[in-house]
C-alpha positions, 0 to 999 in steps of 0.5 A: 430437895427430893430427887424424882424419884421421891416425894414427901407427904405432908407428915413428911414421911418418904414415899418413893414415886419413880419418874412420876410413873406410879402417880400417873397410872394411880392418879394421885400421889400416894398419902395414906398408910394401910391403917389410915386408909381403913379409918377413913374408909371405916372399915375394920384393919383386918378386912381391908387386908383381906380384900387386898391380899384378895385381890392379888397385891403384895403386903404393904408394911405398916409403916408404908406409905402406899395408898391414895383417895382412889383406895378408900372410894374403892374400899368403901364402894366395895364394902357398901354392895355388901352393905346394900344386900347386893352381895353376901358378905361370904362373897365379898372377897371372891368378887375381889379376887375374881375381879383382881385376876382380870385386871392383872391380866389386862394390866400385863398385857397393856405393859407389853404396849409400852414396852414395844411402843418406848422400847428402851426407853421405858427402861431407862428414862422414866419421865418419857415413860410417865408422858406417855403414860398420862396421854395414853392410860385415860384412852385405854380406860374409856374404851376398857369401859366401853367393852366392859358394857358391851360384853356385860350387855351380851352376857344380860342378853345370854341369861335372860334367853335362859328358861330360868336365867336366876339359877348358875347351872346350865345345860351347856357345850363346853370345849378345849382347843389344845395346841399340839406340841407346845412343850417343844415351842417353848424349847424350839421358838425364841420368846418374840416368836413364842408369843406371835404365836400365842397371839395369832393362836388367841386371835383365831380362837377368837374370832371363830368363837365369836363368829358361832356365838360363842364365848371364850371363857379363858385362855391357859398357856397353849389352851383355849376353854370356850362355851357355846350356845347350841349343839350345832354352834359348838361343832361349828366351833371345833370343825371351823378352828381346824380349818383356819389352823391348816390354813395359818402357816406358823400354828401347829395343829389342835386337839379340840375335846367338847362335852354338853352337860350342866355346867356351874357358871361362877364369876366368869369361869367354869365348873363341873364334871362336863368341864372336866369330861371336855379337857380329858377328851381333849388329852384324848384327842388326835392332832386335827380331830375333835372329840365329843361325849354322848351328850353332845353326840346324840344330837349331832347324829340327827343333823345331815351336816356331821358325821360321827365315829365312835372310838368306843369306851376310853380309859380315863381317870375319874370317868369310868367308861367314857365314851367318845366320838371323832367329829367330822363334816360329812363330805 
């Protein structure tokens, strides 16, 4: 008789299934090899490897039995949207793996939820583990479903605003906000308190963000990369989150760098010289100041709520000349 942690298929091949955990979060029990799984999706060995290793996973043995129905339905689904025209075939695998990189950090973060919930336990008894699992994976999945629509709804609404909505590059405000001193936190602060920090940094960023309109693109480490829809809103943004970091005990201060330009929009980040033009004013940038380029100076000298100060031309790498100002509220 197999133990809990193994179970047999039909063919009688091995598959390890601790606890019942993997069948819960897959949900069904593994059946199919690789190669069996792309026979019955019909779809060439090769390129449902590709797609797999796009999206981040690790290589499966031959041999391994390591897949259910859910990864064909997935893999037919994916390959019937290049089928039906609805993206090139060049772009099937970067629509995996963009897609992949969301997901992993939301499957991350969502761990972090069982271990604080279980504790020890998650560790260490693992049919409590899948309990808890199985009651708690389908909630999260209706409402990742619901903000899905909703940001995919805001994101609609933000292009069709757009004067021509079909093209990726737009003029837009790109800006960082760096936390100060990070390499002395990791060094200083233990990991429960690095990352209470993190998080009321992320929160904030979030919410200030939100509140002027804006969009947090993604977050790295110690550093927030956001995009805002007008001049005013993106100042707004950088001058707010100062505020609310001085008035937080446990955040260090930031150095926020902003630049407007054209900005290449793909599968949810950020390209092109104006990004890159924000990030070395933000290495620029003093603790509690923000820096903007030309671009998005010019505008903001016209609006009686700002006041800008030149630091005159930067010795930036790549960038010859690049001018910035400090942004400030006029008193």
């Amino acid at each position: 008789m197999c133990s809990l942690s193994e179970r047999t298929d039909d063919s009688g091949r091995t598959r390890a299934d601790p606890g019942g955990v993997h069948r819960v979060l897959l949900g069904d029990a593994p059946r199919y090899t690789k190669a069996e799984v792309a026979r019955v999706a019909e779809v060439e060995l090769s390129r449902a490897e590709q797609l797999w290793q796009a999206m981040g996973f690790a290589h499966v043995a031959d041999d391994e039995v390591a897949f259910t129905d859910a990864d064909v339905d997935a893999l037919r689904m994916l390959v019937q949207l290049v089928s039906a025209e609805v993206i090139t075939p060049e772009m099937e695998t970067a629509v995996a793996r963009s897609l992949a990189r969301t997901m992993a950090r939301l499957a991350d973060w969502q761990l972090d939820i069982f271990r604080s919930v279980l504790g020890e336990t998650f560790a260490t008894d693992r049919q409590t583990t899948a309990e808890f699992a199985e009651a708690v994976v389908p909630v999260m999945g209706r409402l990742q479903e619901y903000v899905w629509r909703r940001h995919l709804a805001a994101a609609a609404s933000r292009e069709l605003t757009r004067n021509d909505p079909r093209t990726q590059v737009h003029t837009q405000v790109v800006g960082f906000a760096d936390l100060v001193g990070y390499t002395r936190l990791i060094r200083d602060f233990s990991e429960i308190e690095l990352g209470r920090l993190i998080d009321e940094f992320e929160d904030l960023a979030t919410r200030v963000v939100a509140q002027n309109h804006g969009q947090i693109v993604k977050t790295v480490g110690d550093e927030v990369l956001f995009v805002a829809p007008s001049e005013a809103a993106a100042a707004e943004i950088g001058l707010r989150l100062h505020e609310m970091i001085a008035a937080a005990t446990d955040v260090p201060p930031l150095r926020i760098g902003m630049a407007m330009g054209p900005v290449l929009g793909r599968f949810g980040d950020v390209y092109g010289s104006t990004v890159n033009i924000a990030s070395r004013l933000t290495s620029l940038a003093k603790p509690a100041t923000v820096l903007v380029d030309a671009e998005l100076a010019a505008p903001l000298r016209e609006d009686a709520r700002y006041d800008l100060t030149p630091i005159g031309a930067t010795k930036v790498r790549g960038f010859r000349g690049l001018r910035a100002w400090v942004l400030r509220r006029c008193e």
